[in-house]
Backbone bond lengths (Angstrom), bond angles and torsions (degrees), N, CA, C in turn:
res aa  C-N    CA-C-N  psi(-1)  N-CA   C-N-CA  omega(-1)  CA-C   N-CA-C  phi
1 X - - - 1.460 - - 1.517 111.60 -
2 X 1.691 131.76 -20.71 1.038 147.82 -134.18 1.750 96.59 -102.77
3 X 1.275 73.80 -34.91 2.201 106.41 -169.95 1.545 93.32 -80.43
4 X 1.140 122.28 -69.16 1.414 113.80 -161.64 1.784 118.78 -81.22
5 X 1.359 113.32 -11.05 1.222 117.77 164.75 1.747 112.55 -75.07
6 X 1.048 119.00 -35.05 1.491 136.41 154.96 1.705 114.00 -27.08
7 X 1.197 97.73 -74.41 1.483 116.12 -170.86 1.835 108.05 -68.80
8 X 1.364 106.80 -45.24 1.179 110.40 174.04 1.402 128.10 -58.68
9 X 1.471 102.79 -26.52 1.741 125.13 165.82 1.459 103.76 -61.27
10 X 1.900 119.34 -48.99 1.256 115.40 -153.34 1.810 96.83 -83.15
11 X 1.132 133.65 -9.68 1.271 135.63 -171.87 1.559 97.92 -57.39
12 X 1.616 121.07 -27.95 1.485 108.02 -164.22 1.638 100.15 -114.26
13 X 1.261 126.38 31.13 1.658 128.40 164.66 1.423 101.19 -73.28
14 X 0.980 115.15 123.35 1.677 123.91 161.20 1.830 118.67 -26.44
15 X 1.102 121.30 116.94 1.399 121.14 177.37 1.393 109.72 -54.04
16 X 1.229 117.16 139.66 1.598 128.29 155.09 1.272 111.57 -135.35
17 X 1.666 124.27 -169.23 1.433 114.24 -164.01 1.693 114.98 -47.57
18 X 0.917 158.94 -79.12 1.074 144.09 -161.92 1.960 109.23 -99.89
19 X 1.201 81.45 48.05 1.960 93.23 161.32 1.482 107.62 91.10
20 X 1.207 108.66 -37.45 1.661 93.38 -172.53 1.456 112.32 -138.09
21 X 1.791 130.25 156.19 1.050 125.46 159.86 1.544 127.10 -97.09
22 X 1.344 98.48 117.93 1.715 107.42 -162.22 0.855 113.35 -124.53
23 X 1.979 115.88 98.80 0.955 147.90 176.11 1.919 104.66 -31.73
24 X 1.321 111.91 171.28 1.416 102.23 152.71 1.575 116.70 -86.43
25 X 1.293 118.28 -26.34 1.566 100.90 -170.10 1.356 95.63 -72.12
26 X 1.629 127.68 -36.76 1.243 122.99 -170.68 1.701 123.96 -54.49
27 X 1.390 93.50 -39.79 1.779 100.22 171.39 0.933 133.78 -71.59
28 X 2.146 105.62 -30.65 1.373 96.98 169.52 1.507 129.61 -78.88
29 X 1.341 103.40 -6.91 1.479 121.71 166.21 1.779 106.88 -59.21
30 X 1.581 107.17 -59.57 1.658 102.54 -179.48 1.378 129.38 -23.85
31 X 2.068 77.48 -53.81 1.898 94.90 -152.79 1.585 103.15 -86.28
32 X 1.844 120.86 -5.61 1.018 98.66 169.78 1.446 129.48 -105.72
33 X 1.549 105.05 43.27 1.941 120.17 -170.59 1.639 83.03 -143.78
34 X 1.752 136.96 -48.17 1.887 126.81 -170.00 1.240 99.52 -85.49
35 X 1.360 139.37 150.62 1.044 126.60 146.59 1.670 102.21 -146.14
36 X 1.058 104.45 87.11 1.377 110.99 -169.06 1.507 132.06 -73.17
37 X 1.119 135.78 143.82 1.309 120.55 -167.41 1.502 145.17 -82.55
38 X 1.077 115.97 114.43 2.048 128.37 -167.71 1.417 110.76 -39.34
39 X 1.493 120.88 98.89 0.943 109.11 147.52 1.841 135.24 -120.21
40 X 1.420 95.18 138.11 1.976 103.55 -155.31 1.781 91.70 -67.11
41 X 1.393 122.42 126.38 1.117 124.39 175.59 1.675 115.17 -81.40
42 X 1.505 124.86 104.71 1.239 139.72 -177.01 1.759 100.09 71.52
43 X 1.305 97.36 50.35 2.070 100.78 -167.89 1.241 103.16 73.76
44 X 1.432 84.74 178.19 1.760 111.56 163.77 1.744 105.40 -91.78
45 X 1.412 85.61 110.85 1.781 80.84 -164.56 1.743 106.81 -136.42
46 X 1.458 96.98 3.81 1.743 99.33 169.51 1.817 114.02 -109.43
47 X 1.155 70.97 47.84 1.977 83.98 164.18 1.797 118.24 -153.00
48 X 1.576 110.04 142.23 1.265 116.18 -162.70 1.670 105.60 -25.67
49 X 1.654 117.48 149.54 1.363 132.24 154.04 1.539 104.89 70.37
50 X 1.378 120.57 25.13 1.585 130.41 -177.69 2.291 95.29 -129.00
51 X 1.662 85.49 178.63 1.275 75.37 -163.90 1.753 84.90 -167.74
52 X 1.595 131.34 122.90 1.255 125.22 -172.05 2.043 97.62 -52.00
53 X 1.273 89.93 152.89 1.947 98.69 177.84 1.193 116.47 51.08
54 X 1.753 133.38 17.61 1.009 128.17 -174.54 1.819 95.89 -98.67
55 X 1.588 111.79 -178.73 1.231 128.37 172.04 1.324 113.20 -65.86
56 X 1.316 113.67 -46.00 1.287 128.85 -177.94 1.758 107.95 -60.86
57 X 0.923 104.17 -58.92 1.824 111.50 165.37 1.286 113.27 -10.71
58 X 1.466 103.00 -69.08 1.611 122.11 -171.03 1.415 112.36 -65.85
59 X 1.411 110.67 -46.93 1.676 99.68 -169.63 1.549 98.38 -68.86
60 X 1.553 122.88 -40.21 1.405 128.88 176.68 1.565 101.79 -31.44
61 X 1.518 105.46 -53.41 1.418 112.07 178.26 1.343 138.20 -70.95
62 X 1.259 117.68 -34.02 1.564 116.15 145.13 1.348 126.39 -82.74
63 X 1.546 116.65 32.43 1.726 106.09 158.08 1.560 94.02 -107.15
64 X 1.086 111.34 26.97 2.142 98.35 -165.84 1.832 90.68 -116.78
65 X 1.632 103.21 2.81 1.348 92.28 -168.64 1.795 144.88 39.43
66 X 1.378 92.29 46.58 1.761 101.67 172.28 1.055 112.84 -123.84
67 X 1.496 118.08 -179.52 1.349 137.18 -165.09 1.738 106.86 -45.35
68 X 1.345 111.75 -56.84 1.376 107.69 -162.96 1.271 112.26 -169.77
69 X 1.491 105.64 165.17 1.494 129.62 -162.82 1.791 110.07 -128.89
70 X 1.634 106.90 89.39 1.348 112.09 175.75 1.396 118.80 -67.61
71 X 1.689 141.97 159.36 1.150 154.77 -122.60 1.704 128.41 148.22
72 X 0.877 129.28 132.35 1.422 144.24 -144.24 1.180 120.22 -155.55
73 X 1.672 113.21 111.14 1.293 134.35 -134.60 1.620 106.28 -115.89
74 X 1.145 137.09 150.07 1.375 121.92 151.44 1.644 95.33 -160.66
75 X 1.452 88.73 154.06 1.386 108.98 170.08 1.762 136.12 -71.35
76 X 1.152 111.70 132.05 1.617 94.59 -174.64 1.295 97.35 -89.89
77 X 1.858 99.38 -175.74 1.241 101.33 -177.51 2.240 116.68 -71.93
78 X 1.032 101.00 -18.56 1.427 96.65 -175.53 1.622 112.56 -93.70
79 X 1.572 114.83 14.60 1.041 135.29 -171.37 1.839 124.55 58.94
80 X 1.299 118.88 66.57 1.556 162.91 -156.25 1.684 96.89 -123.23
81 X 1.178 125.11 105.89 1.852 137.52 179.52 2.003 75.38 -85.01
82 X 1.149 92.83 131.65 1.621 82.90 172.63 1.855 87.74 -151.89
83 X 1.644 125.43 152.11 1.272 142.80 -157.51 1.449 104.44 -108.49
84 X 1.441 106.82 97.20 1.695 93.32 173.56 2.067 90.92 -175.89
85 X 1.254 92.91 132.77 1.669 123.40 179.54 1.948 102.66 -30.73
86 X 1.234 82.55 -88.19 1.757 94.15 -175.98 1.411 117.37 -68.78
87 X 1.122 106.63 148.13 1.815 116.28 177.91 1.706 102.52 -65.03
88 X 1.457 111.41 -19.94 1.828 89.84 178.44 1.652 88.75 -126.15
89 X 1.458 83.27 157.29 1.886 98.57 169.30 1.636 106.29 -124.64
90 X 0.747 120.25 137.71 1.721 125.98 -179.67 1.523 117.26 41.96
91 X 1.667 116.27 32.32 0.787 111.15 -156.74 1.374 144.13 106.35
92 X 1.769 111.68 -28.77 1.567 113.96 -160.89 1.593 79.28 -120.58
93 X 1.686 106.05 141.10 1.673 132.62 168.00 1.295 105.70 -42.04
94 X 0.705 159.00 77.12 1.554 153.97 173.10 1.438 90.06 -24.57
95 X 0.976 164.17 -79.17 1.699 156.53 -147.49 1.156 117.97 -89.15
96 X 1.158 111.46 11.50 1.646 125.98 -174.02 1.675 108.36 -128.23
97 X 1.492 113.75 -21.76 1.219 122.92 -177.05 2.135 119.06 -112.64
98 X 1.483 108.55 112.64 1.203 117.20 -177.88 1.697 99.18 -45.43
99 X 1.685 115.24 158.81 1.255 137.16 175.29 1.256 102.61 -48.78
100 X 1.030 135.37 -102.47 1.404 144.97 127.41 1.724 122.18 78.37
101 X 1.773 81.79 -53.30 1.505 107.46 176.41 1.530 102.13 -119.75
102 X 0.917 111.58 -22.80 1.810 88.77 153.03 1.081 150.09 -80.49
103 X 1.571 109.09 -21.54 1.114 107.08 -173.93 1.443 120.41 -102.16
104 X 1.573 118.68 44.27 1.309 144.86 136.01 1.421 125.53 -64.33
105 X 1.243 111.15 -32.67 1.329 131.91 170.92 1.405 130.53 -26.54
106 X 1.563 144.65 118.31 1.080 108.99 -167.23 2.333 102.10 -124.11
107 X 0.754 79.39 148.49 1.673 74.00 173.14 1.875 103.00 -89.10
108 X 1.584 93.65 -178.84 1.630 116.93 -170.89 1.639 102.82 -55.38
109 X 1.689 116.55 -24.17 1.061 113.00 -154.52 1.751 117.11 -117.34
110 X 1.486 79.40 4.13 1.831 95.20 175.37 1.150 102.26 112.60
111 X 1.083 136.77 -44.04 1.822 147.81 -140.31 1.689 88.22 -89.00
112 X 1.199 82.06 138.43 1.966 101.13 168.78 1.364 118.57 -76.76
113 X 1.405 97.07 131.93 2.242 95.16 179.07 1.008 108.93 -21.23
114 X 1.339 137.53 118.44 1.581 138.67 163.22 1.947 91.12 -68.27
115 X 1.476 77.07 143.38 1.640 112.99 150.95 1.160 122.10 -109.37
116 X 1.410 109.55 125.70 2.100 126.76 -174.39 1.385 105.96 -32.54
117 X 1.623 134.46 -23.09 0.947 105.07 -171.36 1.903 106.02 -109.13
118 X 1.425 107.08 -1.72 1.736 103.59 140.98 1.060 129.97 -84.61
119 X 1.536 140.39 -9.85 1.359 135.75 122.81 1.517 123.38 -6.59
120 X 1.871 82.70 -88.04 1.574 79.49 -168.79 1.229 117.08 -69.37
121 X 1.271 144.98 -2.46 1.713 142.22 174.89 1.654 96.72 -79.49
122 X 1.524 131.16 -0.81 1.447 101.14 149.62 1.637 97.61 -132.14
123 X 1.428 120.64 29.22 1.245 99.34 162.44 2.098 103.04 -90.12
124 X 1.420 102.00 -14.30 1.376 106.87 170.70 1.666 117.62 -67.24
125 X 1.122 108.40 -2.83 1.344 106.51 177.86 1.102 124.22 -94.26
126 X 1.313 136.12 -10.78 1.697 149.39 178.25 1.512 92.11 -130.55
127 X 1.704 133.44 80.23 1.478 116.65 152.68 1.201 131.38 -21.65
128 X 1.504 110.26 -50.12 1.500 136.11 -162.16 1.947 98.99 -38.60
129 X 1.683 90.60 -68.15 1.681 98.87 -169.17 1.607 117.22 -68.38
130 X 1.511 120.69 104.04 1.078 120.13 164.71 1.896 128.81 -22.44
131 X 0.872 123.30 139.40 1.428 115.93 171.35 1.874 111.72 -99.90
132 X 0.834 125.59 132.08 1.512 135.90 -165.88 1.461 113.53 -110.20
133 X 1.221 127.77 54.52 1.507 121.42 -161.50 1.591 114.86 -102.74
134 X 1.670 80.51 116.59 1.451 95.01 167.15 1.573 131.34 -76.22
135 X 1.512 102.74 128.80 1.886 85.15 -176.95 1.568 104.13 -101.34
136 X 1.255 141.65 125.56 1.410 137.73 -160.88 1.836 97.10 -86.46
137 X 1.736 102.41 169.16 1.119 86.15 -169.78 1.720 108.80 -93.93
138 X 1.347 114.96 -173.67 1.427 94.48 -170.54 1.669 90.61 -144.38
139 X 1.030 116.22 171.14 1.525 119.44 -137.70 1.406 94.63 -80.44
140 X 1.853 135.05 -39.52 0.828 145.08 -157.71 1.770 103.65 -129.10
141 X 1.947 89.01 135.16 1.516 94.76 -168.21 1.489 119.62 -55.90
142 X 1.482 115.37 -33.18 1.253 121.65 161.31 1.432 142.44 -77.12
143 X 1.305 80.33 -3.74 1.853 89.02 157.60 1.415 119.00 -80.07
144 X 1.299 99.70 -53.88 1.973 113.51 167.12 1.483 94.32 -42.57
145 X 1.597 135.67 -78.03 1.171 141.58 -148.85 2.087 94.57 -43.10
146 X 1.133 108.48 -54.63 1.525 124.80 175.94 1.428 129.86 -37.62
147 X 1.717 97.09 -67.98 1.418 102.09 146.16 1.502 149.68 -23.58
148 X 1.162 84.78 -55.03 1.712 103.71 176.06 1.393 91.47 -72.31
149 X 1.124 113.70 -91.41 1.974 106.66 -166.77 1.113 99.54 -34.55
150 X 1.090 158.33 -94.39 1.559 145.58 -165.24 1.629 111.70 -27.61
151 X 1.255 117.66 -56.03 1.768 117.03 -169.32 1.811 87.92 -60.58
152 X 1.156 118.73 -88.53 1.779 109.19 176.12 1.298 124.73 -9.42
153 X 1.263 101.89 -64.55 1.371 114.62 -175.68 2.196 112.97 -40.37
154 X 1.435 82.17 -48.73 1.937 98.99 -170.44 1.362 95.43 -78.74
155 X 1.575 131.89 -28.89 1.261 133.41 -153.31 1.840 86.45 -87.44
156 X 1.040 130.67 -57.07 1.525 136.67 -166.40 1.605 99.27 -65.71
157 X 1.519 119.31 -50.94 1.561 107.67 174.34 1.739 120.97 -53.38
158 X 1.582 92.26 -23.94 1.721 74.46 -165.88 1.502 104.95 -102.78
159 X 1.464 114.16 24.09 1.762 129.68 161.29 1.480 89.84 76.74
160 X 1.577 138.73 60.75 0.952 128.66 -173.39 1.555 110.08 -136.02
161 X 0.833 117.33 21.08 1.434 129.69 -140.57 1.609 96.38 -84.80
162 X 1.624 105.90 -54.28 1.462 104.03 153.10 1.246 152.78 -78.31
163 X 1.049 120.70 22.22 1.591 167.87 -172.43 1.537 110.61 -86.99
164 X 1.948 100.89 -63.25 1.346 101.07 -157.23 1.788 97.99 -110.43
165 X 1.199 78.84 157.20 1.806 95.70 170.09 1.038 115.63 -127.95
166 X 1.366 134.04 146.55 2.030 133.89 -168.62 1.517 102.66 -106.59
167 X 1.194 115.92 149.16 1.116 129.50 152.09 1.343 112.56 -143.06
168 X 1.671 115.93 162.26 1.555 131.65 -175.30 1.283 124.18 -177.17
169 X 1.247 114.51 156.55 1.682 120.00 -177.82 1.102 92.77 -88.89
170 X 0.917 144.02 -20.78 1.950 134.55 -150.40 1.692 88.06 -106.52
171 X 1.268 120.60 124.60 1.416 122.02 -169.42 1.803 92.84 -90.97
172 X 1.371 131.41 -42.57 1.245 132.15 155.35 1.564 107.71 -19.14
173 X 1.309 112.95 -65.98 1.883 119.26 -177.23 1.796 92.77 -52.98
174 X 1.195 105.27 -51.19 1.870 90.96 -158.75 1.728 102.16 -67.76
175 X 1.191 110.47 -30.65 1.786 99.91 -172.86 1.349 119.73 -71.39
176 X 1.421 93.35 -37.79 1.957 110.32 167.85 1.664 103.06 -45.21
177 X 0.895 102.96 -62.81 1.883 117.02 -165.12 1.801 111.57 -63.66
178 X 1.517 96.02 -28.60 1.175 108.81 161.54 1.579 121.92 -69.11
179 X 1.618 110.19 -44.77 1.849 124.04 -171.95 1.169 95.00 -65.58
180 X 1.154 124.38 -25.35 1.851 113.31 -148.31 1.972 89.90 -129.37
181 X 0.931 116.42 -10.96 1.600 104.99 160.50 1.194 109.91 -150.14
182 X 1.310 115.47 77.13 1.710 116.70 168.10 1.542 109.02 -29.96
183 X 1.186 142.37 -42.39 1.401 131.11 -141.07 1.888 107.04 -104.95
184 X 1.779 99.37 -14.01 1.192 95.37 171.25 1.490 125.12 -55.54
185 X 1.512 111.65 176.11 1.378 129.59 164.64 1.243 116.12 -103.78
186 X 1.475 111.46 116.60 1.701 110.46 -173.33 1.424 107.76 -146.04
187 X 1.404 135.68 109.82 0.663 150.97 154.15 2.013 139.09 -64.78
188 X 0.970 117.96 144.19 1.426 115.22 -164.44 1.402 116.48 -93.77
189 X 1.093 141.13 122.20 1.770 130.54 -172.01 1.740 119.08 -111.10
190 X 1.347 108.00 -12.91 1.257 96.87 -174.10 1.313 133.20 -60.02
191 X 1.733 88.49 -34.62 2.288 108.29 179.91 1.430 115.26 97.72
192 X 1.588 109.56 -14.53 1.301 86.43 -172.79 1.944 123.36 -99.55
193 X 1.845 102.20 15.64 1.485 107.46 153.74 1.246 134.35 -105.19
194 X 1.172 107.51 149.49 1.791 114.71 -171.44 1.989 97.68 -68.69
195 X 1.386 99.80 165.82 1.790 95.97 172.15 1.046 136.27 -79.67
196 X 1.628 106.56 -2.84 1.516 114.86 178.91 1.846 81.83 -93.96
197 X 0.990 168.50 -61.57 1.213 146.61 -152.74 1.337 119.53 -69.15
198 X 1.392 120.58 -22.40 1.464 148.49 165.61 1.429 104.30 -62.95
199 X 1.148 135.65 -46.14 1.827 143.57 179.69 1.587 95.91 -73.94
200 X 1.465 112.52 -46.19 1.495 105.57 -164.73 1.869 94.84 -67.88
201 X 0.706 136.95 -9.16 1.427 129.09 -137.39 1.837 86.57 -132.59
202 X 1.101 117.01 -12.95 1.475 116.91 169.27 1.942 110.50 101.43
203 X 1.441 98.85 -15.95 1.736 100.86 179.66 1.658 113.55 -41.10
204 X 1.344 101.22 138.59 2.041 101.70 166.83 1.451 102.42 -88.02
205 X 1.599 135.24 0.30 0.883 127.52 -167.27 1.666 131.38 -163.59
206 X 0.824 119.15 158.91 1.691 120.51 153.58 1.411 112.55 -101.86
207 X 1.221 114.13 138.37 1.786 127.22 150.27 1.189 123.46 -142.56
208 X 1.889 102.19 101.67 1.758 101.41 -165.38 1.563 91.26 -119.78
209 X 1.395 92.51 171.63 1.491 102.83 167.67 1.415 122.71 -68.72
210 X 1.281 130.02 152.75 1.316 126.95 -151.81 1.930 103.41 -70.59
211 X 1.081 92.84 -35.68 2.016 100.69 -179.42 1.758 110.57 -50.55
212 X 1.449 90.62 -41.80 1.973 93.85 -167.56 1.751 92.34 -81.25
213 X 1.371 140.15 -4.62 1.431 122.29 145.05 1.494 126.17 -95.15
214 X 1.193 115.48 -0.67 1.555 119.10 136.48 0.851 116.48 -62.29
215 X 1.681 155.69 -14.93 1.197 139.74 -169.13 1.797 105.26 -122.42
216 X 1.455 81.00 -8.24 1.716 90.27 163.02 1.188 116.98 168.50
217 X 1.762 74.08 100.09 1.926 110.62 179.30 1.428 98.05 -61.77
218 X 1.126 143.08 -57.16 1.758 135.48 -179.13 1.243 96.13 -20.38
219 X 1.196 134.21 -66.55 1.682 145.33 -147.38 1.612 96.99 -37.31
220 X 1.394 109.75 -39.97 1.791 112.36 -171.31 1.299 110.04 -68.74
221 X 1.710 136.83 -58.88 0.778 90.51 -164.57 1.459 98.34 -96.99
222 X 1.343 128.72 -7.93 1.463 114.29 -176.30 1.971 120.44 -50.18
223 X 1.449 102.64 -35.59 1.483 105.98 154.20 1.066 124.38 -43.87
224 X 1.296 131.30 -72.39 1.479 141.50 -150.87 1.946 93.62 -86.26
225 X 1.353 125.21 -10.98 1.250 110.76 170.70 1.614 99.47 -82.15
226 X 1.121 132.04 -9.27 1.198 121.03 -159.02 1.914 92.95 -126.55
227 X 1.520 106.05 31.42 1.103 85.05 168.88 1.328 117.15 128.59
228 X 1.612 104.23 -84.59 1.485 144.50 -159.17 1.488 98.77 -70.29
229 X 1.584 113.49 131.54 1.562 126.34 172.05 2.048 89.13 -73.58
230 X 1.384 90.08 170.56 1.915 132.57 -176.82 1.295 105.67 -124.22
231 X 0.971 113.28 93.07 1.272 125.27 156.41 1.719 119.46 -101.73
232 X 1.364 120.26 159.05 1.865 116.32 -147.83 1.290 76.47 -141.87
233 X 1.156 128.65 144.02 1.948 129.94 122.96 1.514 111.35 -131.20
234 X 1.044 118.20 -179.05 1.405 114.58 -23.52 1.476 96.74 -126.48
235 X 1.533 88.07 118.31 2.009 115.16 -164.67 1.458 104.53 -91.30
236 X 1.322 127.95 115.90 1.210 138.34 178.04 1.688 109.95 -119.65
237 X 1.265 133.98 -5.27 0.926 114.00 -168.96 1.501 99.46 -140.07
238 X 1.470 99.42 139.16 1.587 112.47 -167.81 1.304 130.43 -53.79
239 X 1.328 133.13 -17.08 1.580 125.91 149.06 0.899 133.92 -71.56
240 X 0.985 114.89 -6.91 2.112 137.49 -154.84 1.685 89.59 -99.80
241 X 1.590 92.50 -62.10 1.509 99.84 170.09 2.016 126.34 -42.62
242 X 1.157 95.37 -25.49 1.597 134.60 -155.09 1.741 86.21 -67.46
243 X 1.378 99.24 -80.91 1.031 126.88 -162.09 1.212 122.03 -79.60
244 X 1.621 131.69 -22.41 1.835 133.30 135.34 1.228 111.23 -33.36
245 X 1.270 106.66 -58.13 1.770 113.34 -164.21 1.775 103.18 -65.68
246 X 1.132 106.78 -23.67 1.771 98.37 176.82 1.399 124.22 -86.38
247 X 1.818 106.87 -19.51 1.244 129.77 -175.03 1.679 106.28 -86.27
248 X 1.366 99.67 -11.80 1.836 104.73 -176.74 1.505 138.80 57.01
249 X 1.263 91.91 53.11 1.261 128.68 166.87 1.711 114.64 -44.96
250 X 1.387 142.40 141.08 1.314 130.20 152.26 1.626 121.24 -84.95
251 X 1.552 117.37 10.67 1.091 100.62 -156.72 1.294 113.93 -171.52
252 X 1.238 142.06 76.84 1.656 128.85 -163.20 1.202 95.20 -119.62
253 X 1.514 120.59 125.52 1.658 154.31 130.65 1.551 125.98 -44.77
254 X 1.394 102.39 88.31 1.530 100.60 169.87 1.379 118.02 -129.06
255 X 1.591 119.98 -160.02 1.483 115.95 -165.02 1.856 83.54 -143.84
256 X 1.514 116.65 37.47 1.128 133.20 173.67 1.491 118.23 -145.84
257 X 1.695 110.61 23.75 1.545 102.78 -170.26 1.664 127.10 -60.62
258 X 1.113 112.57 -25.88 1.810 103.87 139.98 1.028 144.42 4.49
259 X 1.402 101.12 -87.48 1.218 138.82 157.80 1.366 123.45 -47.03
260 X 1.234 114.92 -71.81 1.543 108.90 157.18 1.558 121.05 -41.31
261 X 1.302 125.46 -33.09 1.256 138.54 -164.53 1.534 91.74 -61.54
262 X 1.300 105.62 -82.58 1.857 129.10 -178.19 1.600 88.83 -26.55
263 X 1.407 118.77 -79.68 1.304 111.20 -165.11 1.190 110.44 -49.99
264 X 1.374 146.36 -77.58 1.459 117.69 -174.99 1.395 124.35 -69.86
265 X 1.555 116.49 43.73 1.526 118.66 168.67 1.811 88.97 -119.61
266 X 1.362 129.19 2.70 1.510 113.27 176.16 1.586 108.86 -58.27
């Protein structure tokens, strides 16, 4: 009650650049009732011998001890879960192009495109760090439909099932993941539903970009009254950070978890 009378106070601070003016006593008040949970956006991958979506990312990311380690999945064409940001790599469709020829591939950091199921054999190695897997969308509904059964499929063999949590823009990916594993955690990323349509629709969550809860701060707590965790990305910069954490967030995604770290260790 202590927490949400707090926040409900801070709803009427005068806006400044990123929504609110936050005194210091006021923040240190925030950060010592929110403390929301770290998650490394595509790993911890902006520090020497790391590489965004690489292997290295992740373990980078479970020695920092936080919530979680985001990641982004797509299917090849011969049906290959393989880890990498953009739909093309050097050129070739990722969903149009057999394994075969990708996995020559090399990232920033030497290491070859991981495939989800070398992922998860070291996301199995630190329980602690949640796995955050994004499934991207893919051009054709039945490719998505595919995807998903395959990511499950590798996610349940490698005893991980409680481990990982989904997220996606393609609301098709979240209902699938929903039909075929009621019990998962799947969250929504695109922004453009309210949280009561997200509950109707079975979501545990929101995960929007930090702007579409600037344009509607309600979204926080009207979610989390109804249930549904808050998740933010992707917050890199320390007031932004500032000012989630006072608004009471469960969950901020950056490519600075460090940083975030320090700040809620003041």
């Amino acid at each position: 009650m202590l927490l949400r009378s707090f926040f409900l106070t801070l709803e009427y601070i005068p806006m400044k650049k990123y929504g609110f003016l936050l005194a210091g006593s006021i923040l240190a008040s925030a950060l010592s009732y929110a403390r929301p949970g770290i998650i490394a956006h595509r790993g911890h991958w902006d520090v020497p011998g790391s590489a965004q979506n690489s292997i290295a990312s992740l373990q980078m990311a479970q020695q920092l001890n936080i919530y979680g380690s985001e990641f982004d999945v797509y299917l090849t064409a011969d049906g290959v879960a393989v880890i990498h940001h953009d739909n093309t790599a050097e050129g070739l469709l990722l969903e149009e192009t057999p394994y075969a020829q990708l996995k020559w591939i090399k990232l920033i950091n030497g290491e070859a495109l991981p495939t989800l199921e070398q992922y998860l054999a070291q996301g199995k190695k630190d329980r602690r760090t949640k796995l955050i897997l994004e499934i991207k969308p893919h051009k054709r509904k039945e490719t998505e439909d595919k995807a998903v059964a395959a990511v499950l499929a590798q996610v349940r063999k490698a005893g991980l099932s409680a481990q990982t949590e989904y997220i996606s823009f393609s609301l098709n990916i979240c209902e699938t993941l929903i039909r075929l594993q009621p019990a998962a955690r799947v969250a929504y990323l695109r922004g453009d539903m309210a949280p009561e349509q997200l509950k109707e629709k079975g979501l545990s969550g929101l995960d929007y970009h930090y702007k579409v809860l600037e344009q509607h701060p309600e979204w926080i707590r009207a979610a989390q009254d109804l249930g549904l965790t808050v998740n933010v990305w992707t917050v890199n910069e320390e007031p932004l950070m500032q000012q989630l954490v006072a608004q009471g967030v469960d969950y901020i995604t950056t490519d600075k978890p460090e940083i975030l770290q320090r700040l809620l260790e003041r």
